[in-house]
C-alpha positions, 0 to 999 in steps of 0.5 A: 441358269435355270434347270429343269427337273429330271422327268419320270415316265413309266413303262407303260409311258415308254412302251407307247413311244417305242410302239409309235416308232414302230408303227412308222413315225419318226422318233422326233414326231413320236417325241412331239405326240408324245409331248416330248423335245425332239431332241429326247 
């Protein structure tokens, strides 16, 4: 089985995700904006 490596993201990275939800969108199309599985 192949296994991706774990991903590091940085505050500031995470703060935009959390501040796109905010402003409205789902998580799923914050993930997809951001270049993330919906399922993160």
């Amino acid at each position: 089985m192949f296994k991706i490596p774990n991903q590091e993201y940085t505050a500031e990275f995470k703060d935009l995700a959390v501040k796109r939800v905010n402003d409205g969108l789902t998580a799923g199309a914050a993930a997809r904006e951001l270049g993330w599985v919906e399922q993160t």
